[in-house]
Backbone bond lengths (Angstrom), bond angles and torsions (degrees), N, CA, C in turn:
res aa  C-N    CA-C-N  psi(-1)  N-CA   C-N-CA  omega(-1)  CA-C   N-CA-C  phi
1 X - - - 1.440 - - 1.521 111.71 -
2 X 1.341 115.62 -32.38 1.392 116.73 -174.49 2.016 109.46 -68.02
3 X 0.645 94.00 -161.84 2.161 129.38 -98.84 1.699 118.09 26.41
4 X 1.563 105.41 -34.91 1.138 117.92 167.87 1.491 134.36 -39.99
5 X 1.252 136.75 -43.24 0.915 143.93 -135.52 1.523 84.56 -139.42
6 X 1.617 109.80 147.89 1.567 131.12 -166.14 1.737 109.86 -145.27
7 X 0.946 102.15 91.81 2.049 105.58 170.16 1.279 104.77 -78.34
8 X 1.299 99.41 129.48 2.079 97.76 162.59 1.798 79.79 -167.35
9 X 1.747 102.34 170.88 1.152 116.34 165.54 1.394 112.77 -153.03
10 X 1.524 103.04 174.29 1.729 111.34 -165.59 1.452 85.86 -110.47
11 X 1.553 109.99 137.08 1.372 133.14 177.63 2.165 101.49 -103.16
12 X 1.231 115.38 72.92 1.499 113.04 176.94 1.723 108.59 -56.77
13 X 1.366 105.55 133.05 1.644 112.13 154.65 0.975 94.66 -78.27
14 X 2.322 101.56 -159.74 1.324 91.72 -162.02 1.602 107.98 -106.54
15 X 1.501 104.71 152.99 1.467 99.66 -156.95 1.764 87.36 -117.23
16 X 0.808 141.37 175.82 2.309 162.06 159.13 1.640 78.86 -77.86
17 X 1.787 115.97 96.13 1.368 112.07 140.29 1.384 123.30 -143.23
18 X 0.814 146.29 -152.90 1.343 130.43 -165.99 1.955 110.97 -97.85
19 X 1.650 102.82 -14.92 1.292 115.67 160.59 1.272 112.76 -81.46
20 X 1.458 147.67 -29.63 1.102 147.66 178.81 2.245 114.49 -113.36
21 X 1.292 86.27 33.23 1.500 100.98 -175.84 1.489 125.67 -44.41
22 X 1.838 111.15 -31.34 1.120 119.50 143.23 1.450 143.56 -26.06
23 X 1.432 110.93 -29.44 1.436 129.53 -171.08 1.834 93.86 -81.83
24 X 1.174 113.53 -39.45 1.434 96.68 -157.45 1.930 96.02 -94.40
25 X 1.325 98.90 -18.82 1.639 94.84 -169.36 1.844 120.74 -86.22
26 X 1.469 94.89 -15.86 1.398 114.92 169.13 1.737 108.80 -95.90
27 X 1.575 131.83 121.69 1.190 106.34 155.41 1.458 113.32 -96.02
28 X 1.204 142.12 -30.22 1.427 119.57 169.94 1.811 129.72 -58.51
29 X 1.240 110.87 -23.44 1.618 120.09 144.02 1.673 107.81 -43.65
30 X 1.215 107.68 -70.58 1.792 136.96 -172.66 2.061 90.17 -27.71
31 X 1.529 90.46 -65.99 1.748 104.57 -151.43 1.728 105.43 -80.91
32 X 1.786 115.04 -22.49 1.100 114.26 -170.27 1.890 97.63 -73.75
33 X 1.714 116.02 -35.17 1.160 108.26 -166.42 1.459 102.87 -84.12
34 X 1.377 140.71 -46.69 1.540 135.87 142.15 1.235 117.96 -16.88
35 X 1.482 130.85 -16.97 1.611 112.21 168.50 1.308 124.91 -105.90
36 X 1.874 102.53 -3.03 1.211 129.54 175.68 1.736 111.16 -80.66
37 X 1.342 116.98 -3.03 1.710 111.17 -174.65 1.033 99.01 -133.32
38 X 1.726 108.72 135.77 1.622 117.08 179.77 1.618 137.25 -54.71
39 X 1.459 77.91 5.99 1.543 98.70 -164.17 1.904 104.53 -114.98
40 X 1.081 118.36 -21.08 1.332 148.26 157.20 1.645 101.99 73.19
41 X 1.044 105.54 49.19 1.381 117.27 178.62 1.634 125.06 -156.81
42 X 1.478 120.59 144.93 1.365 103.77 -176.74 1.231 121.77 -93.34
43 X 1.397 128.84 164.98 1.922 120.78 -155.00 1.191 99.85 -77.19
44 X 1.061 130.40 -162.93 1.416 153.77 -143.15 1.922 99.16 -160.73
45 X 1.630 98.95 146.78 1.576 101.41 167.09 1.538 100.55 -70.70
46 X 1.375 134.35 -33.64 1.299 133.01 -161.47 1.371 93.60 -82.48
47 X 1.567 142.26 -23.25 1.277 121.06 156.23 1.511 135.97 -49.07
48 X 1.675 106.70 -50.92 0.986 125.91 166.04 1.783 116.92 -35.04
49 X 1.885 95.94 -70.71 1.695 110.80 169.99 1.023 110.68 -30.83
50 X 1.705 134.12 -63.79 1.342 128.17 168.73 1.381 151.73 -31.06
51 X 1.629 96.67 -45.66 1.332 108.06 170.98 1.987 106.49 -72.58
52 X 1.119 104.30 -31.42 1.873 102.40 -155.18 1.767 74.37 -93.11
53 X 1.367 141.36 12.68 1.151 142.29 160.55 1.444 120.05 -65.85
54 X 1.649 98.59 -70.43 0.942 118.44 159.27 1.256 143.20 -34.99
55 X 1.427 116.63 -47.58 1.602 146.47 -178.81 1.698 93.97 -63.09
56 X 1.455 129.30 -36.26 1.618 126.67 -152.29 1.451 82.71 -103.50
57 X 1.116 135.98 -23.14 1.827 124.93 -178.52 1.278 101.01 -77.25
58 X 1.817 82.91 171.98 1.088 109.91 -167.96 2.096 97.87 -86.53
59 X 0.971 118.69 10.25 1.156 119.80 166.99 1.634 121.87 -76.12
60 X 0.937 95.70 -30.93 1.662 123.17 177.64 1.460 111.18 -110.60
61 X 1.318 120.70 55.88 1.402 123.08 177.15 1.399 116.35 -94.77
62 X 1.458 113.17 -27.15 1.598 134.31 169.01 1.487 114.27 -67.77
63 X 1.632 105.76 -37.08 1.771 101.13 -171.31 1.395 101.41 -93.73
64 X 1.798 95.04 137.80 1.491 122.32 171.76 1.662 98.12 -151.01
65 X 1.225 88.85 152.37 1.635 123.61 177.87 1.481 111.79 28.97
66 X 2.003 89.88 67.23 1.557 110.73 -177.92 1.442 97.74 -130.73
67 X 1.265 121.77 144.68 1.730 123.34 151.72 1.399 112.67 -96.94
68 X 1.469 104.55 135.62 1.144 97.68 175.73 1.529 101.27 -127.98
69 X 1.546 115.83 135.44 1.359 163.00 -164.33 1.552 108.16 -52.35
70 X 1.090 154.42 42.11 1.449 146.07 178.33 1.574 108.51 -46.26
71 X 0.779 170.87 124.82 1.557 163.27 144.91 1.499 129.18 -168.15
72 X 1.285 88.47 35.67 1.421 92.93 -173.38 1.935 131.22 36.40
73 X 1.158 97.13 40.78 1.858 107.79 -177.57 1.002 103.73 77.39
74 X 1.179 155.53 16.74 1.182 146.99 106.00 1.574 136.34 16.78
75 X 1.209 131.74 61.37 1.683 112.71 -134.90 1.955 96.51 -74.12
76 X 1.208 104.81 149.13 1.407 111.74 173.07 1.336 137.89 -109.69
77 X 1.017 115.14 165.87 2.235 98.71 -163.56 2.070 77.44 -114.59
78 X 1.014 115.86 56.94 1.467 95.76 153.14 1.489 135.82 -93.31
């Protein structure tokens, strides 16, 4: 498959989705994890979209078999 073919994946923090439904129904959950990211807010699906956006362009034609980190600074044990 190679040269052709490109592995990488999107590592999501935590975003309000219907898998993490908790986030929106708790706000002290909500505000404790919002004070935990440098960015002080929780992601978005359209964050997510972006990055796995990115990954399919032609901007990203060089990167393979990378994760890349969505989580608003979040540090990660990957």
């Amino acid at each position: 498959m190679a040269p052709n073919t490109r592995v990488n994946c999107v590592a999501s923090g935590f975003a309000p989705t219907h898998f993490a439904s908790f986030l929106a129904t708790n706000d002290a959950m909500r505000q404790e994890i919002e004070g935990n990211t440098f960015l002080g807010r929780l992601g978005t699906t359209e964050d997510m979209a972006a990055a796995a956006a990115f990954l399919v362009s032609d901007d990203a034609s060089y990167i393979t078999g990378e994760t890349i980190v969505v989580a608003g600074g979040v540090p990660s044990r990957l």
